[in-house]
C-alpha positions in Angstrom: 131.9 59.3 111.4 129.4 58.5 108.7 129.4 59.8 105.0 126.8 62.0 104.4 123.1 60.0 103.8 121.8 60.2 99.9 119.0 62.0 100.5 119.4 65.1 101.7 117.0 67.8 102.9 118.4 71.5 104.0 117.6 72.7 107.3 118.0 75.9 106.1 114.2 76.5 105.2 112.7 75.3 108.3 115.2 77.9 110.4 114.4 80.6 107.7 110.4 80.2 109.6 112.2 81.6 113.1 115.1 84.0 111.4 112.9 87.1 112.7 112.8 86.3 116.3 116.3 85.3 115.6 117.4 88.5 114.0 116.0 90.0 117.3 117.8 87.8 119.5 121.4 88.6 117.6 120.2 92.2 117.4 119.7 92.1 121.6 123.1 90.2 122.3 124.7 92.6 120.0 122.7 96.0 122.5 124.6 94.3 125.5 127.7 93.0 124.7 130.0 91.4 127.5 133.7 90.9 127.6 136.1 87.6 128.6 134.1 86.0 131.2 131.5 88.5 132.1 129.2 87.1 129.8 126.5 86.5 132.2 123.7 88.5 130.5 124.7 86.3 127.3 124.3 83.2 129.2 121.8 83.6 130.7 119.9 84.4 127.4 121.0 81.3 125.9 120.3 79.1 128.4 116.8 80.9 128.8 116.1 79.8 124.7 117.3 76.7 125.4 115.5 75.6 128.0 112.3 77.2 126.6 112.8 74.9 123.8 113.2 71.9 126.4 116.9 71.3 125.9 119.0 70.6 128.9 121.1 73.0 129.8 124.7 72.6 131.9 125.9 75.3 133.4 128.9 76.8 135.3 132.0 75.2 133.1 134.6 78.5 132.5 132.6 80.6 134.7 130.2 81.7 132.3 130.1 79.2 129.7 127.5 76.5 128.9 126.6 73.6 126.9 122.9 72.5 125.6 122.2 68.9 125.2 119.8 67.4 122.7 119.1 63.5 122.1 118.6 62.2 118.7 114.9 60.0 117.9 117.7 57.0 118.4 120.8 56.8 120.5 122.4 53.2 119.2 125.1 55.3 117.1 126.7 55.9 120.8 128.4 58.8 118.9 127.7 62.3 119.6 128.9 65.5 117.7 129.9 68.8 119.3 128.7 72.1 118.0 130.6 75.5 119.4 130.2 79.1 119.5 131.7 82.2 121.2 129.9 84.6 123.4 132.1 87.7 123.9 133.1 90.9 123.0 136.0 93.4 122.2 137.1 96.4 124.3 135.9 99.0 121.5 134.2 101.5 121.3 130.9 101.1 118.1 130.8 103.5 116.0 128.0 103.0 114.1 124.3 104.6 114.1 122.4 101.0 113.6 119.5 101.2 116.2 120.9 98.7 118.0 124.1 99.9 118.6 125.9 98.9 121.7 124.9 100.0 124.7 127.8 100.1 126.3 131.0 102.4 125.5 134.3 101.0 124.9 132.7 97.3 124.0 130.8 95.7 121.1 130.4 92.4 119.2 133.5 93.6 116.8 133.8 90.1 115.6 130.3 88.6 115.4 130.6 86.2 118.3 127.2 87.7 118.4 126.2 86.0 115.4 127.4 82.8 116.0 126.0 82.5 119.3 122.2 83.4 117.2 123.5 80.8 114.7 123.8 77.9 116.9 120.6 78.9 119.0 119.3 78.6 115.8 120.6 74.8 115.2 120.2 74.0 118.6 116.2 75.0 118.2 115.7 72.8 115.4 117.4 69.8 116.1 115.2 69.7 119.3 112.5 70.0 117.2 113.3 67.4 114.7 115.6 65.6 116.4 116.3 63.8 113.1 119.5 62.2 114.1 120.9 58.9 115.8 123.2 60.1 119.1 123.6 63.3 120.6 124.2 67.2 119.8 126.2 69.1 122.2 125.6 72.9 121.8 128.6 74.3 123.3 128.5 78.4 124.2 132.1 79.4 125.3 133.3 82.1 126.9 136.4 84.3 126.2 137.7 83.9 123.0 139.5 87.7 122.5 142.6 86.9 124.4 140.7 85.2 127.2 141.5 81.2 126.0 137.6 80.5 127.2 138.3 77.2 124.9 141.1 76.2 126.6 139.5 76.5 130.3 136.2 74.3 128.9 138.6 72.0 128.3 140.7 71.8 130.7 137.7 71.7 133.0 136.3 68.6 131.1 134.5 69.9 128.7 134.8 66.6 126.6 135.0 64.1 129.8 131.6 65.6 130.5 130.4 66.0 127.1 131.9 63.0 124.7 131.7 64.6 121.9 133.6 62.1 118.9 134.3 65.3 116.7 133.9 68.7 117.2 132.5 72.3 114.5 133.3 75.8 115.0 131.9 78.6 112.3 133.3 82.1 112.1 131.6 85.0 109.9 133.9 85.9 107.0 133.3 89.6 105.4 136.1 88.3 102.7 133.4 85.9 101.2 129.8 86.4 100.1 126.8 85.9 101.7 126.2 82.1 100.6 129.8 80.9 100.4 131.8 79.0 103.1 135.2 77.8 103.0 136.7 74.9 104.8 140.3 72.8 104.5 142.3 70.6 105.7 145.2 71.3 108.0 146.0 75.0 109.4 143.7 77.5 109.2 144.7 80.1 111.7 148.5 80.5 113.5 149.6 80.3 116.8 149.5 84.1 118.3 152.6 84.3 120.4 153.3 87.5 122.1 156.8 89.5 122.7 158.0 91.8 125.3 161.9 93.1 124.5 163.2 95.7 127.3 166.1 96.9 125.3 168.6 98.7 128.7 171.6 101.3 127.8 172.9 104.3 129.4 171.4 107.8 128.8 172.2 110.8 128.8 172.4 114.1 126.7 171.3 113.9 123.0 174.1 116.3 122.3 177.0 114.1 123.6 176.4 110.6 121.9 179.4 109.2 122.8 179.2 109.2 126.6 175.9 107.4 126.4 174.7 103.9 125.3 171.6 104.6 123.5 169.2 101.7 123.6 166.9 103.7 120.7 169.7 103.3 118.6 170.1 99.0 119.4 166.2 99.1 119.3 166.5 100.0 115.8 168.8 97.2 114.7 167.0 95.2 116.5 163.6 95.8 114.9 165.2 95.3 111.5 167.3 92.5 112.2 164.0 90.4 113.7 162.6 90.7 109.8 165.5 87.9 108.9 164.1 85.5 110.6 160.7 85.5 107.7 163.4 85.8 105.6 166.5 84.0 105.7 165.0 81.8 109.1 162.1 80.2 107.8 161.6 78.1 104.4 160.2 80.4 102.0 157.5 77.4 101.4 156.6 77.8 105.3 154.9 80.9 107.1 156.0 83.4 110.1 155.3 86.7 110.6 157.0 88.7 113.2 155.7 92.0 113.7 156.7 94.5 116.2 153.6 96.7 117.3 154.4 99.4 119.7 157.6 101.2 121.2 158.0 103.1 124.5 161.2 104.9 125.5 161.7 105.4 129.4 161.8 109.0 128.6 159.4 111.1 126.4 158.5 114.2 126.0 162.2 116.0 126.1 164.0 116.6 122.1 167.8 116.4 123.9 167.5 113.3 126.6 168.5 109.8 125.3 166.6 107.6 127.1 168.1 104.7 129.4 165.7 102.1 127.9 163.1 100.8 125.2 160.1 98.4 125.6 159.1 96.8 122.3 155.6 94.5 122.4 154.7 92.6 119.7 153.3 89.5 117.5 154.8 86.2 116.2 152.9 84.1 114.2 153.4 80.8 113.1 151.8 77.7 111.8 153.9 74.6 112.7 155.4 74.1 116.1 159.1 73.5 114.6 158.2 77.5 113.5 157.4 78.7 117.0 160.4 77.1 118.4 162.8 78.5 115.8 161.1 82.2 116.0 161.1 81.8 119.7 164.9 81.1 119.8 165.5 83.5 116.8 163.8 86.3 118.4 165.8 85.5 122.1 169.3 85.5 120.4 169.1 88.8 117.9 167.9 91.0 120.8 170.3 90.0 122.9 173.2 89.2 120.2 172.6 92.8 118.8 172.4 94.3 122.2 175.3 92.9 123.5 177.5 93.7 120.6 176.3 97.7 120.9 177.5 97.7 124.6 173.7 97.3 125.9 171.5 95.0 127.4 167.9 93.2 126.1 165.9 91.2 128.1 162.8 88.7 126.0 159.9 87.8 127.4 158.2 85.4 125.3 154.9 84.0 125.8 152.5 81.2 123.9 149.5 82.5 123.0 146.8 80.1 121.2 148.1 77.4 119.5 147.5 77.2 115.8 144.0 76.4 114.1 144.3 72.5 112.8 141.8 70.8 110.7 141.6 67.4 111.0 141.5 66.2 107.3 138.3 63.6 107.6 136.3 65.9 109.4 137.3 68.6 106.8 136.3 67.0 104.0 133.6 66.1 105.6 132.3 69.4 106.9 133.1 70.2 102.9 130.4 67.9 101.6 128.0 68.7 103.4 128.5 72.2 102.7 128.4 71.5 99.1 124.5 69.9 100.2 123.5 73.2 102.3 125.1 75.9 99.7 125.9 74.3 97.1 128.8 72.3 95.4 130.2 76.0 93.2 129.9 77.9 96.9 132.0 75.9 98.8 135.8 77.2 99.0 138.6 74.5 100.0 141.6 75.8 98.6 141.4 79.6 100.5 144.9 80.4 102.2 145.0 80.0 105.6 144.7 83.5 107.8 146.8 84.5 110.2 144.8 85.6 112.7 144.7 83.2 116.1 141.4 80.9 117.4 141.3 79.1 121.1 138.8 76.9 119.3 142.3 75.3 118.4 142.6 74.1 121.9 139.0 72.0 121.2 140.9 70.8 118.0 144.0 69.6 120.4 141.1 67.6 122.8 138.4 66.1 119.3 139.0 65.7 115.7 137.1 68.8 113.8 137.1 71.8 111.4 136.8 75.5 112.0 134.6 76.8 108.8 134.2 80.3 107.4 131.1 81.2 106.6 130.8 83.9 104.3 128.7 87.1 105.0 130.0 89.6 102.5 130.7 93.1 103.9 127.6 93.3 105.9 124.9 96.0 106.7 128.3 98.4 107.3 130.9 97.3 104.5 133.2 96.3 107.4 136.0 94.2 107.9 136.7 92.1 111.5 137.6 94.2 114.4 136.5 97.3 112.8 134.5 99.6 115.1 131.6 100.2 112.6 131.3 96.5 112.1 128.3 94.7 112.3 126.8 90.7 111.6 125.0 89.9 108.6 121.5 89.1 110.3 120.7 87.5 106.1 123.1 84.7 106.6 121.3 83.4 110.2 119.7 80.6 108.9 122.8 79.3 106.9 125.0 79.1 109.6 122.3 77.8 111.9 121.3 75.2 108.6 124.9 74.2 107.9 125.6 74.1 111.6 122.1 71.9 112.2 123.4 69.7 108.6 126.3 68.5 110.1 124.6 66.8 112.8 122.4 65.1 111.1 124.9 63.9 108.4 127.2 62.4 110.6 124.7 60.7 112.8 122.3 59.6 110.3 119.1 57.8 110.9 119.2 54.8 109.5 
């Protein structure tokens, strides 16, 4: 990887000359959102632009995902630089009155995959049309990131045998910054999103004779509190976990005098180091069943790895950093902001290629909404800043020279 070249011109004005059939193509993808791979209308859209633009397009890798590739004026770098965005939606239902609300209930671009997607058709456009660099850009649209690990099936089906990228750049919309602002860092950015299933088993029987029964509601509770020890006497207070139990569900409802015979706990652990998951994964294994032994029950833990925590190489960090500081600005560029712990399968692309996963802020947006919220909806103003920064980053570290 090169350092960034002295002189320096933003992409960002050049894009800013397209943003409004851009806002219209984010504002279409948004109409028609698609879940985990059933993004088909979405790829073909993007490969549609692409080609249109006379970028080679590869399809068929995760079902629906794709990956544009454009040549630099000069290729004797041998290096190439890998650009990614998500495709899909949530399962939720939009409730907001913007005219292009989605047109489909129980789904919508939640998240702003929908955006990014608009963002990198954006870089992808003008680096074909410039093509101001020495090696190659691959524009990589994935599939399934909301639970669906699209990133980790590109990968495991050769994304990077196929498409050599040396070093890899993800950007995410974030409504906790202003439009303008990006953060990036070093190390973990996002945790590892394990999932829990505890089936706590007793005997029941009537509510009004206790003592003849084995009430797993009663183990469930101790259970549910006990877990919290493991954030707090567990885990170094200078570390991170969160354990979080999300939903119960007793084998009987609906009756005021029947203890139930069992309880089903799902929920969340979150970690940041893989000495963390292993400990919260024992932890969590031996206070269910510790506890529910010792009250004369049973509990059974099913505990499955979700995506593995965000990681930031540190070069291409600091990296992605300074050329942020070019694009926005050396006082808009964040690289001390605490690292979130919501979960990315763009950390399975980090696992495969050194990289950074970026934060690009966008304020509160047209609806003053937080992620996941179902009046939510993408800053269309910040389109050419992703798209420039996105664009930047290519250039910078395969200079013309």
């Amino acid at each position: 990887m090169n350092a960034p070249a002295e002189k320096f011109q933003s992409p960002v004005e050049k894009i800013r000359s397209y943003h409004a059939e851009l806002r219209r193509l984010r504002r279409d993808i948004h109409a028609h959102p698609e879940l985990a791979f059933q993004e088909s209308r979405t790829s073909q859209l993007v490969a549609d632009q692409l080609a249109s633009w006379g970028i080679d397009v590869h399809r068929g890798i995760a079902k629906t995902g794709l990956v544009g590739v454009v040549k630099g004026r000069k290729s004797s770098s041998g290096r190439a630089v890998g650009l990614r965005a998500d495709m899909d939606c949530l399962p939720m239902h939009e409730t907001s009155s913007i005219p292009h609300k989605s047109t489909h209930a129980g789904r919508m671009h939640a998240c702003g995959h929908d955006g990014h997607t608009t963002m990198l058709l954006g870089a992808a456009r003008y680096l074909q049309e410039t093509r101001n660099f020495d090696g190659t850009a691959y524009l990589i649209f994935q599939p399934a990131e909301e639970g669906g690990g699209g990133g980790k099936v590109m990968v495991d089906e050769g994304l990077f045998d196929r498409f050599p990228a040396n070093e890899v750049y993800a950007v995410h919309n974030w409504p906790g910054l202003p439009p303008g602002q990006m953060a990036v860092r070093p190390g973990p950015v996002m945790a590892a999103t394990d999932e829990i299933v505890i089936t706590v088993r007793g005997k029941g029987g009537h509510a009004a004779m206790p003592h003849l029964t084995v009430d797993p509601v009663l183990i469930t509770a101790q259970v549910i509190s006990a877990l919290q020890a493991i954030a707090s006497r567990n885990v170094s207070p200078l570390d991170a976990v969160v354990v979080s139990v999300c939903s119960m569900e007793t084998s009987q409802t609906g009756v005021f005098n029947v203890i139930p015979d069992s309880v089903k706990l799902i929920g969340t652990v979150r970690s940041f180091r893989p000495e963390t998951q292993v400990l919260a994964e024992a932890r969590v294994k031996e206070i269910a069943a510790g506890i529910a032994t010792a009250m004369g029950g049973s509990a059974d833990v099913e505990y499955n790895r979700g995506y593995p925590p965000t990681i930031n190489s540190e070069r291409e960090a600091l990296f992605a950093a300074e050329v942020g500081k070019r694009v926005f600005g050396k006082n808009n560029v964040v690289t001390d902001a605490e690292p979130t712990m919501g979960g990315e399968d763009f950390s399975y692309m980090l696992q495969a290629r050194p990289g950074a996963y970026v934060f690009l802020g966008q304020g509160g947006g047209p609806n003053n909404c937080y992620l996941h919220n179902p009046g939510y909806d993408f800053n269309d103003d910040v389109i050419p800043l992703g798209a420039g920064f996105l664009a930047a980053l290519v250039e910078e570290s395969l200079p013309l020279k």
